[in-house]
Backbone and ligand atoms as CSV (ligand in chain L), in Angstrom:
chain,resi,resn,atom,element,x,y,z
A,1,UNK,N,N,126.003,48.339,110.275
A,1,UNK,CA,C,125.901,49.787,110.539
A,1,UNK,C,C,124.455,50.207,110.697
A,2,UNK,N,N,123.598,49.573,109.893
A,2,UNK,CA,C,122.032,50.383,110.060
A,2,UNK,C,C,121.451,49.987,111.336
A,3,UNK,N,N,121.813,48.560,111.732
A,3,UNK,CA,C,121.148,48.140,112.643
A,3,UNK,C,C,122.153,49.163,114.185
A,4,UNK,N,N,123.138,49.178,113.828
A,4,UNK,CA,C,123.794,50.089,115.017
A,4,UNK,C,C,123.080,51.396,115.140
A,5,UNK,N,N,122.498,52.244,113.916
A,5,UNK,CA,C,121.460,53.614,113.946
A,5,UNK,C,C,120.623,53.268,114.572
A,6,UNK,N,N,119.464,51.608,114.222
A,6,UNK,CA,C,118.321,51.631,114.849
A,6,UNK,C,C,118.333,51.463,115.753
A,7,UNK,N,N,119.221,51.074,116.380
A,7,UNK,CA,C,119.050,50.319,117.754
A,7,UNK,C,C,119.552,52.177,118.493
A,8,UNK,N,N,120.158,52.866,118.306
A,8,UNK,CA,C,120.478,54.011,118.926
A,8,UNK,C,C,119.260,55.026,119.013
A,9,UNK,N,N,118.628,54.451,117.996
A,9,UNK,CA,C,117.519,55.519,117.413
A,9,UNK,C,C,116.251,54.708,119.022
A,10,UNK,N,N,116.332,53.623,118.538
A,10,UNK,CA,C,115.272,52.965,119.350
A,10,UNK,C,C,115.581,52.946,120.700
A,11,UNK,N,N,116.447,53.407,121.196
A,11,UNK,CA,C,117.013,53.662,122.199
A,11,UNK,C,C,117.095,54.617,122.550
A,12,UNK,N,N,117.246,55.611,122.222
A,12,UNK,CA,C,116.637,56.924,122.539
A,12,UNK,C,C,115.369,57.129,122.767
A,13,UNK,N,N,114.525,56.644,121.873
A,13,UNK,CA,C,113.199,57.157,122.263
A,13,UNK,C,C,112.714,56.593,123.335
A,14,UNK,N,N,113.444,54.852,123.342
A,14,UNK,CA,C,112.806,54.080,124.781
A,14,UNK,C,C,113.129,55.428,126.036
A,15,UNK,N,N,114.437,55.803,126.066
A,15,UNK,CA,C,114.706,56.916,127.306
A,15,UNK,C,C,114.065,58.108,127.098
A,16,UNK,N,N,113.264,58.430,126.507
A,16,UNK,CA,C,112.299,59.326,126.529
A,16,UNK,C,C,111.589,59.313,126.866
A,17,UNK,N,N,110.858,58.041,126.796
A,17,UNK,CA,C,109.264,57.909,126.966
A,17,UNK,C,C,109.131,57.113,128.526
A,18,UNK,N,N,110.737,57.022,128.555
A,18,UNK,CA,C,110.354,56.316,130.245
A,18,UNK,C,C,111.438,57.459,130.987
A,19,UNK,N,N,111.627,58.957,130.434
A,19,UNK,CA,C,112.423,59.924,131.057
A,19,UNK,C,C,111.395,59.763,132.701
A,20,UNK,N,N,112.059,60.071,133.523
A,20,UNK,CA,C,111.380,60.684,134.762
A,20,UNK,C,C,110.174,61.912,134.557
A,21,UNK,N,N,109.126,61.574,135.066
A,21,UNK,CA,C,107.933,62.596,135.185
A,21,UNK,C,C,108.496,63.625,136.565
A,22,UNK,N,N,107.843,64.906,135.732
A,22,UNK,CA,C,108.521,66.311,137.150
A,22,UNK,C,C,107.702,65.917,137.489
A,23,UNK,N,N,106.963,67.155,138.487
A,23,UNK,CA,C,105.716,67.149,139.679
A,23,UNK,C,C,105.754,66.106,140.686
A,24,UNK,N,N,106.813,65.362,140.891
A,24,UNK,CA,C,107.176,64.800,141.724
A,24,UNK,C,C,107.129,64.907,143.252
A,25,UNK,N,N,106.933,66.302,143.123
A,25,UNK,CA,C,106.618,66.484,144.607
A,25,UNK,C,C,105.924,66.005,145.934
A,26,UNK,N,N,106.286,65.452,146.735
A,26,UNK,CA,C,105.280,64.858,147.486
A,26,UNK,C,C,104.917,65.498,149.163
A,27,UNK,N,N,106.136,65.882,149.865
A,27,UNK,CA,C,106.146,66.470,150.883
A,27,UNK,C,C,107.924,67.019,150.797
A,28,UNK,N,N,107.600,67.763,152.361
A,28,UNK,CA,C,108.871,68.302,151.975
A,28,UNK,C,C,110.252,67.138,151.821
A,29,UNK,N,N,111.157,68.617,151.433
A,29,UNK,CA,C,112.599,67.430,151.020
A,29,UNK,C,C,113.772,68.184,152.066
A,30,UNK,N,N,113.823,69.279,151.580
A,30,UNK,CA,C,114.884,70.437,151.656
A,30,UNK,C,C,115.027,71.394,153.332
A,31,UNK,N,N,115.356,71.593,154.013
A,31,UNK,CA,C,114.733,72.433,155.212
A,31,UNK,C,C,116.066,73.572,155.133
A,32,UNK,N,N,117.234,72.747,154.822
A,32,UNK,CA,C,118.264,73.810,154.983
A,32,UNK,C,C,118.336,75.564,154.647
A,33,UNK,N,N,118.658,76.597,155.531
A,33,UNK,CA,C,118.106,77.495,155.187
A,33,UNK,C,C,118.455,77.741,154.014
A,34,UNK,N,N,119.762,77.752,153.177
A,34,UNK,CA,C,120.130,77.953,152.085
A,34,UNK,C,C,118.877,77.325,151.107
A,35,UNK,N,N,118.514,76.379,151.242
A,35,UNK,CA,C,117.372,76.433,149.979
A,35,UNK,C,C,116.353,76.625,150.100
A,36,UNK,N,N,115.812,76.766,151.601
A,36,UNK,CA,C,114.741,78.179,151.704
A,36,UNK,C,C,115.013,79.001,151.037
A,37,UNK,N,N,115.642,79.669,151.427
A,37,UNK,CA,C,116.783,81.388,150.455
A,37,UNK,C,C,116.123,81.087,148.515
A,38,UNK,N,N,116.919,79.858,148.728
A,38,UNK,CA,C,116.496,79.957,147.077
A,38,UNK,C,C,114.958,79.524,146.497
A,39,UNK,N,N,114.357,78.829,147.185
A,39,UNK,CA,C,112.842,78.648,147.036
A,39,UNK,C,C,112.367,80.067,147.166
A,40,UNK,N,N,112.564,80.636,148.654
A,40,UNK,CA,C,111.619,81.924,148.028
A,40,UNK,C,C,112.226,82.830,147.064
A,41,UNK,N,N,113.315,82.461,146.698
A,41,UNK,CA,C,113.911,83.666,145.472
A,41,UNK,C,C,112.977,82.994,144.122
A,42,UNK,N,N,113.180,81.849,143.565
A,42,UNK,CA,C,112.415,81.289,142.995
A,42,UNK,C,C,110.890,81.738,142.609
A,43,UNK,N,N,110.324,81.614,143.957
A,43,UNK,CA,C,109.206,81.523,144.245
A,43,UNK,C,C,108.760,83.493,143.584
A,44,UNK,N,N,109.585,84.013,144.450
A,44,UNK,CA,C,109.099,85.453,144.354
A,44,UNK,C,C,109.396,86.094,142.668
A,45,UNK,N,N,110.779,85.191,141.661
A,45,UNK,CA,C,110.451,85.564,140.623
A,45,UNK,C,C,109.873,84.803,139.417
A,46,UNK,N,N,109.133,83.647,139.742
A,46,UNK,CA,C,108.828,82.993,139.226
A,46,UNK,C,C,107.012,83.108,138.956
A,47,UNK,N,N,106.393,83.387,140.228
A,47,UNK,CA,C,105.067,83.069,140.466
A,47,UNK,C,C,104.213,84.280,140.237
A,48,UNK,N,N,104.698,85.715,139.766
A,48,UNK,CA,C,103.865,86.554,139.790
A,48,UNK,C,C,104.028,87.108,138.171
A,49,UNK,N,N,104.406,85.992,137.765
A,49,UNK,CA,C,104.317,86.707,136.114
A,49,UNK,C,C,102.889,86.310,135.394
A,50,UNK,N,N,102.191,85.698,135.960
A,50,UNK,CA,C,100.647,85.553,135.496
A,50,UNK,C,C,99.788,85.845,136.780
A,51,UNK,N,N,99.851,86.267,137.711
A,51,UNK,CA,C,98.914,86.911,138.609
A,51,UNK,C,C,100.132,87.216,139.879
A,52,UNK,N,N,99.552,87.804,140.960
A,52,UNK,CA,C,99.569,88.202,141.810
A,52,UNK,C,C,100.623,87.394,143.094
A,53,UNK,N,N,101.608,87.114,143.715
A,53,UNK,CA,C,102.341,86.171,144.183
A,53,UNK,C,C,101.210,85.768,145.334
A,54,UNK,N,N,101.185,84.948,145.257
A,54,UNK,CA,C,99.865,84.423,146.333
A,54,UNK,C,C,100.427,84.133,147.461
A,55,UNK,N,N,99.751,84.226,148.485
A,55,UNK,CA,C,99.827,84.217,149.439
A,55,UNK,C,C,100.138,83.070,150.391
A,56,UNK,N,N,101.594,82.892,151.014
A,56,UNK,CA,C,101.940,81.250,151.498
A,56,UNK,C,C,100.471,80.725,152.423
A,57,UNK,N,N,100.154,81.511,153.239
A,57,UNK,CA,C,98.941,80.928,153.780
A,57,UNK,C,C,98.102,79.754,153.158
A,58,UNK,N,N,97.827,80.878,152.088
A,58,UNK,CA,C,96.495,80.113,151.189
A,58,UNK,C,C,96.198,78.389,151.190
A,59,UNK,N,N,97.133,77.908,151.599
A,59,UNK,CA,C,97.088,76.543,151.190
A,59,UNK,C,C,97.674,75.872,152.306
A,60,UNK,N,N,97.397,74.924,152.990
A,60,UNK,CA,C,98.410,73.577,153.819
A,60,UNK,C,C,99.201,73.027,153.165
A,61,UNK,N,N,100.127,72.443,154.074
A,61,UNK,CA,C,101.122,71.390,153.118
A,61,UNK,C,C,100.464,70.770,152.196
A,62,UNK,N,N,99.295,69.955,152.096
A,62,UNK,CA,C,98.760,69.118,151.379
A,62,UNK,C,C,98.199,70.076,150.131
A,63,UNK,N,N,97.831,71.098,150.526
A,63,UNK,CA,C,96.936,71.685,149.558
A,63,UNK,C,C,98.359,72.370,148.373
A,64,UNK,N,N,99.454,72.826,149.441
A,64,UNK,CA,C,100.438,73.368,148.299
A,64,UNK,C,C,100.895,72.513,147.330
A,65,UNK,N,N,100.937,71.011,147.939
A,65,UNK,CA,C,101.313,70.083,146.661
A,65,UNK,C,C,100.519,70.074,145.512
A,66,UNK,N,N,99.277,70.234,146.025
A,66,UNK,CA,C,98.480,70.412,144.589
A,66,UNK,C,C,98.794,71.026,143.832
A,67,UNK,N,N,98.628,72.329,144.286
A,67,UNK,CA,C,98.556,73.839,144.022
A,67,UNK,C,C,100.113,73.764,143.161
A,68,UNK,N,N,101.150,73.484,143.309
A,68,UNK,CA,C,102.190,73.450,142.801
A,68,UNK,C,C,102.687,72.370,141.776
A,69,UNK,N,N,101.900,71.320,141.743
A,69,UNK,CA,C,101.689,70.527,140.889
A,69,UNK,C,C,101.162,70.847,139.311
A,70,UNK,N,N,100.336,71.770,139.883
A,70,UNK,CA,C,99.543,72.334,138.757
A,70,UNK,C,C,100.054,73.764,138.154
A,71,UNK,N,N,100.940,74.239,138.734
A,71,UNK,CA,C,101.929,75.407,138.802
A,71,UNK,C,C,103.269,75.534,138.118
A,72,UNK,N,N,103.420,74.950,138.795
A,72,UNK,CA,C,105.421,74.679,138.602
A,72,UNK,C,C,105.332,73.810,136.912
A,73,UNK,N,N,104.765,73.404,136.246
A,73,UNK,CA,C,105.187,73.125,135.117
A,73,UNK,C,C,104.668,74.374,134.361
A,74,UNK,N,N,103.664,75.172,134.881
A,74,UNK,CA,C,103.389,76.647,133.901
A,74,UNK,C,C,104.906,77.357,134.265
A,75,UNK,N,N,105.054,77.541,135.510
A,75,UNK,CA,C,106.011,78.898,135.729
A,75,UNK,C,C,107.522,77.918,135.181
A,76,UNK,N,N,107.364,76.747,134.325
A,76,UNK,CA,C,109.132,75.637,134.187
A,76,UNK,C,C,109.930,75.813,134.851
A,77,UNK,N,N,109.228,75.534,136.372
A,77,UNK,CA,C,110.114,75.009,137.277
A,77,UNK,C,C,110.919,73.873,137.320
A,78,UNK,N,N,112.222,73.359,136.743
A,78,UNK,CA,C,112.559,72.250,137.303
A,78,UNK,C,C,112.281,71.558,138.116
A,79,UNK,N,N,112.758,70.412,138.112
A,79,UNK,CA,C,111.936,69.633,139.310
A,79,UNK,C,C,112.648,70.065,140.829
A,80,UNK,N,N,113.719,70.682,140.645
A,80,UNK,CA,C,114.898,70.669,142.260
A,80,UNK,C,C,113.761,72.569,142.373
A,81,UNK,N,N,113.929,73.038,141.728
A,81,UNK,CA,C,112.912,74.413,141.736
A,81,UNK,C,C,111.581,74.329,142.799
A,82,UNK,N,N,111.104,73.096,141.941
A,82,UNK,CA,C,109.846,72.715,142.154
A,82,UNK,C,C,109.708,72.612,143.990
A,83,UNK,N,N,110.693,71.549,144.036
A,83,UNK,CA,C,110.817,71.186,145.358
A,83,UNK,C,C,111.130,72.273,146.309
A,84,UNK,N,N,112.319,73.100,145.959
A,84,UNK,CA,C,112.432,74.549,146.743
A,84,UNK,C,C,111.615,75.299,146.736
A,85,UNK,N,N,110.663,75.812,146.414
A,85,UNK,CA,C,109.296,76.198,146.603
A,85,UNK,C,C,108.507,76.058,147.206
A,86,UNK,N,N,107.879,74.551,147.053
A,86,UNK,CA,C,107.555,73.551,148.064
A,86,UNK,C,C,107.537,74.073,149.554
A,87,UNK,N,N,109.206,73.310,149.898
A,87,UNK,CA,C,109.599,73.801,151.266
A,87,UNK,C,C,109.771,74.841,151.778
A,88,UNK,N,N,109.678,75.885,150.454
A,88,UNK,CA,C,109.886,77.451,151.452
A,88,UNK,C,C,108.164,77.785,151.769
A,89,UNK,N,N,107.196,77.030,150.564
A,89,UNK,CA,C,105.906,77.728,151.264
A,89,UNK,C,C,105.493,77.171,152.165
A,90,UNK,N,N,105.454,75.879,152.425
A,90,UNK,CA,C,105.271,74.901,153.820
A,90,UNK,C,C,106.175,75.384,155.060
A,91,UNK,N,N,107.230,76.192,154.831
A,91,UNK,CA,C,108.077,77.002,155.919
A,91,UNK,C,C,107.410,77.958,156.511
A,92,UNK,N,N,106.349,78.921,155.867
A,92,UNK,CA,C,106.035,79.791,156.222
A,92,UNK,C,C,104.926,80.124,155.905
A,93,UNK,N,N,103.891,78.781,155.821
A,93,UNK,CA,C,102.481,78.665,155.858
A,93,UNK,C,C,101.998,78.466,157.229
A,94,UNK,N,N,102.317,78.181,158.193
A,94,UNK,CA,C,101.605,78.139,159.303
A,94,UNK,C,C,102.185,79.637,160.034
A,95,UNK,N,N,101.110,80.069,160.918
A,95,UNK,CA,C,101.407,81.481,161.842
A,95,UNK,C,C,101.778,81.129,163.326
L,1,LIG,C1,C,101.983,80.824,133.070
L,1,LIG,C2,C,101.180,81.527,134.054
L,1,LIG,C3,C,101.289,81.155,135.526
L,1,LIG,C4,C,102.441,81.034,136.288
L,1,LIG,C5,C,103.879,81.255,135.853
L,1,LIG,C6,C,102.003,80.684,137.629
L,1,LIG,N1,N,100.638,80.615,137.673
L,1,LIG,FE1,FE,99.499,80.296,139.341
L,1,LIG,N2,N,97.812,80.489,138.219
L,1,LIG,C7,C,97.758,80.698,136.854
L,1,LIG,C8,C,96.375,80.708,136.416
L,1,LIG,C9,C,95.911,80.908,134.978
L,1,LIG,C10,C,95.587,80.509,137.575
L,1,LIG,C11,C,94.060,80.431,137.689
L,1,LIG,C12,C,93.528,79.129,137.166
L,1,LIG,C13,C,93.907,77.953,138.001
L,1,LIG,O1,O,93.680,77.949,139.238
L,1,LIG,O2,O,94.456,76.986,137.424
L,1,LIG,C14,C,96.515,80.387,138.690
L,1,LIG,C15,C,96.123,80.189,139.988
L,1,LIG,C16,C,96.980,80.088,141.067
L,1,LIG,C17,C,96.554,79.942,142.440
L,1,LIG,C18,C,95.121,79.929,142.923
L,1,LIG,C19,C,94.534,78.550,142.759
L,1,LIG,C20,C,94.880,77.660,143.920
L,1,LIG,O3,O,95.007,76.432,143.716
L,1,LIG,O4,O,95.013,78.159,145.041
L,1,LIG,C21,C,97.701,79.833,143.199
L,1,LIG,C22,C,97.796,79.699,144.708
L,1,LIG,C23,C,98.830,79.897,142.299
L,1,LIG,N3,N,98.370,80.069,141.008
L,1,LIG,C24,C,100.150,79.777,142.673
L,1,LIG,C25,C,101.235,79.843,141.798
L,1,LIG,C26,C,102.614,79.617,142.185
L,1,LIG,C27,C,103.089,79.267,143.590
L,1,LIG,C28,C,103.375,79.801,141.074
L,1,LIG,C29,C,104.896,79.648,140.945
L,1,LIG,C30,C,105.430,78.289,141.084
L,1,LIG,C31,C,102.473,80.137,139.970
L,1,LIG,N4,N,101.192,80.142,140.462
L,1,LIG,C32,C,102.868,80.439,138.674
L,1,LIG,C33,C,98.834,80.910,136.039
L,1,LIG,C34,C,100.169,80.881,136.417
């Protein structure tokens, strides 16, 4: 019996410590409009509770990955969040 705890115990923590890392983001994933829809819903109530909703411009694809990298775990974006965001600001970053 104890060794059946440790091994559950030790087993758990192994799946913890090798859980999947968020910020995963790399380029887009998503294009369908439906999760546009929900990226910028996301986006619009998620991103202006510590400043100002910034502006999709501001950044290129490359630069939003950063930018959201460093973001999306303040505003606890999930990682599927994360990604809808992503693709809605890369949707409507270029003019
Ligand atoms: C918990 C507070 C908080 C939330 C939520 C938050 N931000 Fe920020 N954001 C900051 C702070 C603080 C700064 C300024 C310091 C910095 O740049 O890290 C900043 C700076 C920025 C900047 C300017 C810096 C740059 O790299 O261009 C952008 C753009 C930005 N945030 C986008 C976002 C987006 C998009 C979201 C939603 C996913 C978001 N933020 C959610 C706190 C937050």
């Amino acid at each position: 019996m104890k060794k059946v705890v440790l091994s559950i115990i030790l087993g758990s923590a192994f799946m913890v410590s090798c859980g999947p890392k968020s910020t995963a983001v790399t380029g887009p994933k998503f294009s369908s409009a439906e999760h546009l829809a929900q990226g910028k819903t996301v986006f619009e109530n998620s991103c202006n509770r510590c400043h100002k909703l910034p502006d999709p411009a501001k950044h290129d694809d490359q630069g939003w990955i950063k930018t959201l990298s460093r973001m999306a775990p303040k505003a606890k974006l999930s990682d599927e969040q994360h990604q809808m965001v992503y693709d809605y600001l890369v949707s409507v970053n270029k003019k």
